[in-house]
LUMKE-8775 format. One record per residue: residue in three letters; x, y negated, z negated of N, C-alpha, C in turn. Coordinates in steps of 0.001 Angstrom, whole numbers, plus 500000, padded with zeros to 6 digits. Each point is the difference from the previous one (the first is absolute). Example, Ala and Ser with C-alpha at 12.3 -4.5 7.8 and 13.67 -1.06 7.14 Angstrom:
ALA513190505690492200499110498810500000500900498800500000 SER499650498950500720500820498810499940499230498910499270 
This chain:
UNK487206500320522056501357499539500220500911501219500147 UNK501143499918500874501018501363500194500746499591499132 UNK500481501382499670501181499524498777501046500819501110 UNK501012500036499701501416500578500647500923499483498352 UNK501218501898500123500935499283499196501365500470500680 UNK501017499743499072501109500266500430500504501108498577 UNK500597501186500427500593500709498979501609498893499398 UNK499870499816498969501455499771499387501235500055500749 UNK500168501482500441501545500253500376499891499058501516 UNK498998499971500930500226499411500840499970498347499961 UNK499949499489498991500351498526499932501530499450500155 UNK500948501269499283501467499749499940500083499131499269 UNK499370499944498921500053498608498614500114501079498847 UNK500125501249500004500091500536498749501117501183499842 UNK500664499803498853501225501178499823499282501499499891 UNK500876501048500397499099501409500010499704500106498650 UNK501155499472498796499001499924498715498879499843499492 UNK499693498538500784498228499754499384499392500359501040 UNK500202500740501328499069500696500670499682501718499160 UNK501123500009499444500199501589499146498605500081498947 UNK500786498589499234498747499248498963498311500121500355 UNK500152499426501158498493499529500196499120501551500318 UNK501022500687500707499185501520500914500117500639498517 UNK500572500103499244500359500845498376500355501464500402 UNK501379499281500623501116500869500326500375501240499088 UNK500137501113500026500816500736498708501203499389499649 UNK500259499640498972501558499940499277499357498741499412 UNK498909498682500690499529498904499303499812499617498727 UNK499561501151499393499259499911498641500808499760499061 UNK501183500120499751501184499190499475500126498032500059 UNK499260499808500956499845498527499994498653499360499531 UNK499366500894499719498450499201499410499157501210499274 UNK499156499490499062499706500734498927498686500749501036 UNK499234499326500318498537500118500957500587500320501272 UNK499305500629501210500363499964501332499622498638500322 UNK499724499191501333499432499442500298498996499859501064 UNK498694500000499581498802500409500497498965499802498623 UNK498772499598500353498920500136499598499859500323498346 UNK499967501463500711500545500773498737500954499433498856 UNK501148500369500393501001499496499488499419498703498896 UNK499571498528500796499536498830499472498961500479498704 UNK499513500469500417498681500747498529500513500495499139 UNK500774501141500219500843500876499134501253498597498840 UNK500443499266500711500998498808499391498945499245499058 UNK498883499346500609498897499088499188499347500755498873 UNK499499501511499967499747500824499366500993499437498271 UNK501036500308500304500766500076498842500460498280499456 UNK499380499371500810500665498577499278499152499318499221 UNK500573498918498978499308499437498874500345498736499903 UNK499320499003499825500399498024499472499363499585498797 UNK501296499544499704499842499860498456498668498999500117 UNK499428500238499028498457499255499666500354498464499996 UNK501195499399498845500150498552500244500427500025501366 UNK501226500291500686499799499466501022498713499663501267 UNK499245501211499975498619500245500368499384498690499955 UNK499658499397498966499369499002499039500631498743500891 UNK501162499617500055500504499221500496499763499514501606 UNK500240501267500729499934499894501397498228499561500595 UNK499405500644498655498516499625500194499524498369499376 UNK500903499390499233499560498971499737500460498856501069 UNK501636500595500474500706499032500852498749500137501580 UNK499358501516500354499197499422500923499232499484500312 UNK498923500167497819498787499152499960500608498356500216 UNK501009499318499290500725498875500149499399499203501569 UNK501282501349500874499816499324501740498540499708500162 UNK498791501195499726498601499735500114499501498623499969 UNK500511499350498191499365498917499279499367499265501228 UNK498771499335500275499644499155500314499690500290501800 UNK500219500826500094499788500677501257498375500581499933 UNK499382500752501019498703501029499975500789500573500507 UNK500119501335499570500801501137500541498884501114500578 UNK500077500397500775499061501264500623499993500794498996 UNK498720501040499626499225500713499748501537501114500016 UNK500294500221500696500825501113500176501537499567499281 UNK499861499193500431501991499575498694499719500160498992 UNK498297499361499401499597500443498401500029500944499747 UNK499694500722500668499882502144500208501486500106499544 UNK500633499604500867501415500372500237500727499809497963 UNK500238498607499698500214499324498989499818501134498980 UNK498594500094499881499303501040499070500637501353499640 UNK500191500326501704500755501530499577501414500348499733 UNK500211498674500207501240499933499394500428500377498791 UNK498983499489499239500125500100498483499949501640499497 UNK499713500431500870500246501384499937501344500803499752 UNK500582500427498965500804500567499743500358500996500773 UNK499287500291500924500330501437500978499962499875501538 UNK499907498230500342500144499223501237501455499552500132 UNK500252500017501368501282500363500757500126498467500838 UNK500938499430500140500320499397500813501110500424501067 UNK499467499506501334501427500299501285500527498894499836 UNK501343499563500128500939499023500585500682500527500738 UNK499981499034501442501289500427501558500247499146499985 UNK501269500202500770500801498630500494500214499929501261 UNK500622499225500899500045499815501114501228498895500474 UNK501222500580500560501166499369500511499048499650501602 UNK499648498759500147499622499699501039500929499908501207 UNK501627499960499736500878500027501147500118501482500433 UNK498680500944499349500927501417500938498739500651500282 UNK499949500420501318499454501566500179498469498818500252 UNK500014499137500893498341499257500293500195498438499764 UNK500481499943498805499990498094499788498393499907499424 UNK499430498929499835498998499297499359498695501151500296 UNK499916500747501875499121500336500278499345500896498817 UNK501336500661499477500005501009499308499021500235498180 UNK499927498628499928499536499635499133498029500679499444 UNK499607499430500951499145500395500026499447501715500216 UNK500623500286500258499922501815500407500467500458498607 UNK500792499223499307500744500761498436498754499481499318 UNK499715498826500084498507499819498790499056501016500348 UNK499564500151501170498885501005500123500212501257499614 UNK501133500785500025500742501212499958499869500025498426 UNK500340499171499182499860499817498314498602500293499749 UNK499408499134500340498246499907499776499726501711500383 UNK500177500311501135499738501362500333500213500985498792 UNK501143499623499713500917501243499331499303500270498307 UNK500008497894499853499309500513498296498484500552499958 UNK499578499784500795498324500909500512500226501276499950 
């Protein structure tokens, strides 16, 4: 499959700010602790911590959704490592009225999946 992209500035959907942001402009680093890149994402996850009850919780509320289901081999995987005190969760969001609409959707789930790998 060809891929083709479009650089940012040429969409005309973004202020030179978050084009400043995204390239990690000099003077940026005043607006975010991490650059943003790769890096950056590791270096942020590196240092973060969830409290154990809450931990406990989010893992029971997903065993809950499970109840009564067969869940793949791999969500059990998943579930499991959860319980791990040193496992990370991503959450994104997605304003579907901007910058794609619905298409967009799907390219941000895969991009997550990518990212926590």
């Amino acid at each position: 499959m060809e891929r083709s992209t479009v650089p940012y500035a040429d969409t005309g959907h973004f202020r030179p700010i978050v084009l400043d942001h995204l390239a990690g402009s000099a003077g940026m680093e005043a607006f975010s602790t991490f650059p943003f890149s790769e890096t950056g994402i590791s270096a942020a996850a590196a240092g973060r911590t969830f409290d154990a009850g809450a931990r406990d919780i989010l893992v029971q509320a997903l065993e809950g959704q499970y109840a009564g289901l067969d869940p793949r081999p791999a969500a059990r995987t998943s579930l499991d490592r959860l319980r791990d005190p040193r496992a990370l969760t991503i959450t994104t969001g997605h304003q579907l009225c901007l910058f794609g609409g619905p298409r967009y959707v799907p390219y941000k789930i895969l991009n997550v999946i990518r990212l926590a790998r």
